[in-house]
C-alpha positions in Angstrom: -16.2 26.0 17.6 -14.7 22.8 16.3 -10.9 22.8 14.5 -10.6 23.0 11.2 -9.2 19.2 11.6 -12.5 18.4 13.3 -14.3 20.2 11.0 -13.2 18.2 8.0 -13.5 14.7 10.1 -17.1 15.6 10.4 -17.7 17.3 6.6 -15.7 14.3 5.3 -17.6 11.2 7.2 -18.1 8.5 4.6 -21.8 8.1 3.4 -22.8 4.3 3.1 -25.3 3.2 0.5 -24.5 6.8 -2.0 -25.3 6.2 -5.5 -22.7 6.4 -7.9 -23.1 5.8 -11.6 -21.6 2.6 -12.8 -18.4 3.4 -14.7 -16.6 1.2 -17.4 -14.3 -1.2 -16.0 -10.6 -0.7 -17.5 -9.0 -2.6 -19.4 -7.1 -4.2 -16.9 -9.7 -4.8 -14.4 -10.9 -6.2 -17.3 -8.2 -8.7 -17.4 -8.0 -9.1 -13.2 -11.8 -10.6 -13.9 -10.4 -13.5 -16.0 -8.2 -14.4 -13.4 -11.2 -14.5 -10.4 -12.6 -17.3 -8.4 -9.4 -19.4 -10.1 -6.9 -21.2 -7.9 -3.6 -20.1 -9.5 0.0 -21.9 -8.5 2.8 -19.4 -7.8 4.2 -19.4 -11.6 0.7 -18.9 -12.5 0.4 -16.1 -10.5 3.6 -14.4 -12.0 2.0 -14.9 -15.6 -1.4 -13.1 -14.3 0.8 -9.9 -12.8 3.0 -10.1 -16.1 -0.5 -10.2 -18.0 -1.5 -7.4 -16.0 1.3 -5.1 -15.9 1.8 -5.6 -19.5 -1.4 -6.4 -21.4 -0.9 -4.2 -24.7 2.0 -5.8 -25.6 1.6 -9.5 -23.6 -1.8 -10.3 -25.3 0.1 -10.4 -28.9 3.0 -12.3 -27.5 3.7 -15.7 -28.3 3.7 -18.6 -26.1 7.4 -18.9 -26.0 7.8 -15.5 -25.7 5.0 -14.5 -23.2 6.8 -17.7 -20.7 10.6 -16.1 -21.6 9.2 -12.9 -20.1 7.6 -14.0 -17.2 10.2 -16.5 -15.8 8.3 -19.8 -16.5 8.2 -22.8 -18.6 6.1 -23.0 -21.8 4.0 -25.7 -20.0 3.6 -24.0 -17.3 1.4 -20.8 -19.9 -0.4 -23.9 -21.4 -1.5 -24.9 -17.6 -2.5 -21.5 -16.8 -4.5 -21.1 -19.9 -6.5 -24.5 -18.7 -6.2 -23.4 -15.0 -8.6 -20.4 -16.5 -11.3 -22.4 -18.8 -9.5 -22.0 -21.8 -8.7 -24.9 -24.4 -4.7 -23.4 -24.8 -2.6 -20.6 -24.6 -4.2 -19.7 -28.5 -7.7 -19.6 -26.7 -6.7 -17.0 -23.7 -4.6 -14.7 -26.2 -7.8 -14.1 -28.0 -9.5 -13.5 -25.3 -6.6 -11.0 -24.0 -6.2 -9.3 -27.4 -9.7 -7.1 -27.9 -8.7 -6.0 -24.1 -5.6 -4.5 -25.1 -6.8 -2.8 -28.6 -9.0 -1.1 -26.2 -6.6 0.0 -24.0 -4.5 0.9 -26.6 -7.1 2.9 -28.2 -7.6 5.2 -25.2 -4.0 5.6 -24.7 -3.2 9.2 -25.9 -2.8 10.1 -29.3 -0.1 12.9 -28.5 3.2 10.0 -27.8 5.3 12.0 -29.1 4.6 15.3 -27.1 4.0 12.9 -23.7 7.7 11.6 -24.6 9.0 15.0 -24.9 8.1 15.7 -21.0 8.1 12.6 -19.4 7.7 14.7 -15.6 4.0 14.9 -17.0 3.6 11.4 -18.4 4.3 10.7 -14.8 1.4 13.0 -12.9 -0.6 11.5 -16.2 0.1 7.9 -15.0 -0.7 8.8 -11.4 -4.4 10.6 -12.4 -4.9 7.0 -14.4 -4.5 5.3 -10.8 -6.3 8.3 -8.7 -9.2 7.2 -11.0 -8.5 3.1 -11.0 -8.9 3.6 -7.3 -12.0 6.4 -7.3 -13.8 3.1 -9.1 -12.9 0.7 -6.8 -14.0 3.2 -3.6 -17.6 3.3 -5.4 -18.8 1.6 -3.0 -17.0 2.0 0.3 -18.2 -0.5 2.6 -16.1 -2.7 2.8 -13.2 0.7 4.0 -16.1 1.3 6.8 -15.8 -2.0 8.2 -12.3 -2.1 7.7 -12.2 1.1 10.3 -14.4 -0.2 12.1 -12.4 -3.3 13.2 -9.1 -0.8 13.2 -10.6 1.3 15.3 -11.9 -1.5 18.0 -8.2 -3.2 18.0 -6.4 -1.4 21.1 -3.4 -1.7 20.9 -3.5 -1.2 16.9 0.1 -1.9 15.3 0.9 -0.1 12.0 4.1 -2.4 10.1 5.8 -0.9 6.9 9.2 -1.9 6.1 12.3 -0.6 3.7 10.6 1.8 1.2 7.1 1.2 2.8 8.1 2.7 5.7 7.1 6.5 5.1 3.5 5.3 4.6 3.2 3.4 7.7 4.6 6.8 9.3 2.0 9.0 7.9 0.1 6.6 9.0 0.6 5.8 12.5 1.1 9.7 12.9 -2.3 10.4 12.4 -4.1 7.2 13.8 -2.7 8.8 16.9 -4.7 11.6 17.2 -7.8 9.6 17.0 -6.6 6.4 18.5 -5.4 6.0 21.9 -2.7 3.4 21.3 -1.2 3.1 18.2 2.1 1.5 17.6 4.5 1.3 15.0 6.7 -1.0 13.2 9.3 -0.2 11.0 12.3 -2.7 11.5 11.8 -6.6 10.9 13.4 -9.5 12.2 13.3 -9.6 16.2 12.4 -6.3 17.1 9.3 -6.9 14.4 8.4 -10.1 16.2 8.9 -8.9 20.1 6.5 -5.7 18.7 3.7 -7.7 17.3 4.0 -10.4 20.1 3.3 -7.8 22.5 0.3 -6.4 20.7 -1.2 -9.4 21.1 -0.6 -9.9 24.6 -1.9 -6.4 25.1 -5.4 -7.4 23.3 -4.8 -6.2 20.6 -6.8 -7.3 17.6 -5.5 -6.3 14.2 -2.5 -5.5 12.4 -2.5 -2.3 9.4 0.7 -3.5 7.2 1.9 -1.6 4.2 4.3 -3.3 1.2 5.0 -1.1 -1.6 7.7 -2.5 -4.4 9.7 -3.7 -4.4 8.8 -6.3 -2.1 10.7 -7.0 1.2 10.5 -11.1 2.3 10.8 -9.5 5.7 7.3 -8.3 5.3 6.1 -11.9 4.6 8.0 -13.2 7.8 6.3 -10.6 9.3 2.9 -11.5 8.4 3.1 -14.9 9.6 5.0 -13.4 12.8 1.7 -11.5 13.5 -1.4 -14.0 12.4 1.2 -16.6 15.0 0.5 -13.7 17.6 -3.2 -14.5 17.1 -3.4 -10.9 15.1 -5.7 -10.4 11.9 -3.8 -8.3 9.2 -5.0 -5.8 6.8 -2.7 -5.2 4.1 -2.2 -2.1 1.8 -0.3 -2.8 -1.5 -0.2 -2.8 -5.1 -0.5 -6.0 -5.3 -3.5 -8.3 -6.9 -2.3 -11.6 -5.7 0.5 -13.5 -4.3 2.3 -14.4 -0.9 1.7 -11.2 0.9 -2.1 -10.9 -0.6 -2.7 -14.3 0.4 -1.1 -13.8 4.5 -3.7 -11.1 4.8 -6.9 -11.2 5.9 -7.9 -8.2 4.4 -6.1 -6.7 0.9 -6.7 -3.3 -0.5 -4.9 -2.3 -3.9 -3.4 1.2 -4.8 -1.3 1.0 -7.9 1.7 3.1 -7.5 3.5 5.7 -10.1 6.7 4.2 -11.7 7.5 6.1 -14.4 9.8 7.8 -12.5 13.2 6.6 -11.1 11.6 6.4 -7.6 7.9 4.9 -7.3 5.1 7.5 -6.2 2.4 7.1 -4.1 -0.6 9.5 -4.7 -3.2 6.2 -4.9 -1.6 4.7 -1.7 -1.5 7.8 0.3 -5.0 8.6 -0.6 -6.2 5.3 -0.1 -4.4 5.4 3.4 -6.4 8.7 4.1 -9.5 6.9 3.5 -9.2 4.1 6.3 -8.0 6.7 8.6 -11.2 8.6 7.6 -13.2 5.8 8.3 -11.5 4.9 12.0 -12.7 8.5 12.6 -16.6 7.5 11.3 -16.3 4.5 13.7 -15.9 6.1 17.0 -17.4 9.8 16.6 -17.2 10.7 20.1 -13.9 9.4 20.7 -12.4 11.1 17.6 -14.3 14.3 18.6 -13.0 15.0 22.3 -8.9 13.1 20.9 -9.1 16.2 18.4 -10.3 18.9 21.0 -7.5 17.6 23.3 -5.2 17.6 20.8 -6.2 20.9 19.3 -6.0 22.4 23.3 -2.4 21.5 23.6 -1.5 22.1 20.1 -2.4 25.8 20.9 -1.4 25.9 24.4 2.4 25.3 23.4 2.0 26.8 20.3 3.4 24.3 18.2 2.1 25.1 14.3 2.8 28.3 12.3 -0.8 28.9 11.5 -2.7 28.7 14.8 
């Protein structure tokens, strides 16, 4: 009789091709579609993520205003604007502006009461990304080739530094009951490089990196230290776009929680579950008879409470 581990690897195998109903895109993928297929510069960039991360209150903003907040020059809003297809800053704010009424219209009515317990504006926040990332998992191809490839690179390194580092541990601590050698990464500089250089050697194929905010350079050296090892490097963050987005071959978003005094991870960590899931769809047999041997030992030396 299978595990209850095994069991759920098997229940929870990820279905290509299901039909989902098309759902309403939010208000800030919404705004992320302006910005695609567009070559941005780096100040560009910041005024997208600034547009992004505060579109009910940047879309009424003035030019001066919107480029004081972001850190850039006023020309540098009017370039953006043209950068997009727009005739000036005036143009894009239109644009911009029946975005955020709508997002402001399905904010909830009760402010008061959600500023009176601000422990549940929190979980509330965290639902809003649960659901931003349900959407974008509507069609999960794109996570079963992802494990696919994961699952093929042996060794397969797993790099999370500073406050990313407890994801990459989850991580890595489960890839290694389904992957025969997983290794992990949690310290840049050298000991970052001599790791990832030694992947490489080993055949190894790919690289899973996680970068939460705020955002370590030392991740970005690391990056480069890993595509230089002739690695390919799937990257988990919350980020859109930027240096670390652009360094990786492949870039899945999770917004995480920051209404808090510490960021939350509920969207990461279920988004890291999901490309662990699909590893496990990729090799079948191979996950089946690491989970059994596991499972034997686990019992054998009693290790868990619950057995």
């Amino acid at each position: 009789m299978p595990s209850g581990q095994q069991a759920r690897a098997q229940a929870a195998a990820i279905t290509p091709g299901l039909q989902v109903p098309e759902v309403e895109p939010t208000p800030a993928e919404r705004v992320r579609a302006l910005f695609g297929g567009h070559r941005l510069s780096p100040g560009q960039r910041r005024i997208a993520q600034y547009l992004v991360d505060h579109l009910t209150e940047a879309a009424f903003l003035s030019i001066t205003e919107l480029a004081e907040r972001a850190g850039v020059s006023q020309p540098s809003v009017t370039r953006f604007a043209g950068a997009l297809g727009y005739s000036g800053y005036p143009a894009l704010r239109e644009a911009l502006q029946p975005i955020a009424l709508s997002a402001i219209a399905a904010a909830p009515d009760s402010r008061e009461e959600i500023r009176r317990n601000e422990l549940q504006a929190a979980i509330d926040a965290e639902i809003e990304n649960l659901e931003n990332l349900r959407r974008v998992l509507g069609d999960p191809e794109r996570i079963l080739e992802l494990g696919r490839q994961l699952a093929r690179s042996v060794p397969l390194t797993v790099l999370g530094l500073r406050i990313s580092v407890s994801l990459a541990e989850y991580f890595a601590y489960a890839a290694r009951r389904i992957h025969p050698d997983v290794r992990l990464v949690t310290r840049g500089g050298s000991v970052a490089y001599d790791t990832l250089l030694q992947a490489g050697e080993a055949g190894g194929s790919w690289v899973l990196a996680f970068a939460m905010p705020r955002h370590a350079k030392e991740t970005l050296s690391a990056l480069s230290a890993a595509r230089r090892a002739g690695l390919r490097v799937a990257l988990i963050t919350d980020l859109t776009m930027g240096p670390l987005v652009e360094a990786a071959d492949v870039a899945l978003t999770a917004p995480t929680g920051s209404r808090l005094v510490f960021d939350s991870y509920a969207a990461p960590g279920v988004l890291s579950a999901a490309v662990l899931q699909a590893m496990a769809d990729a090799e079948p047999e191979r996950t089946q008879a690491r989970l059994e041997r596991y499972e034997q030992v686990a019992m054998q030396h009693e290790f868990f409470l619950d057995d």
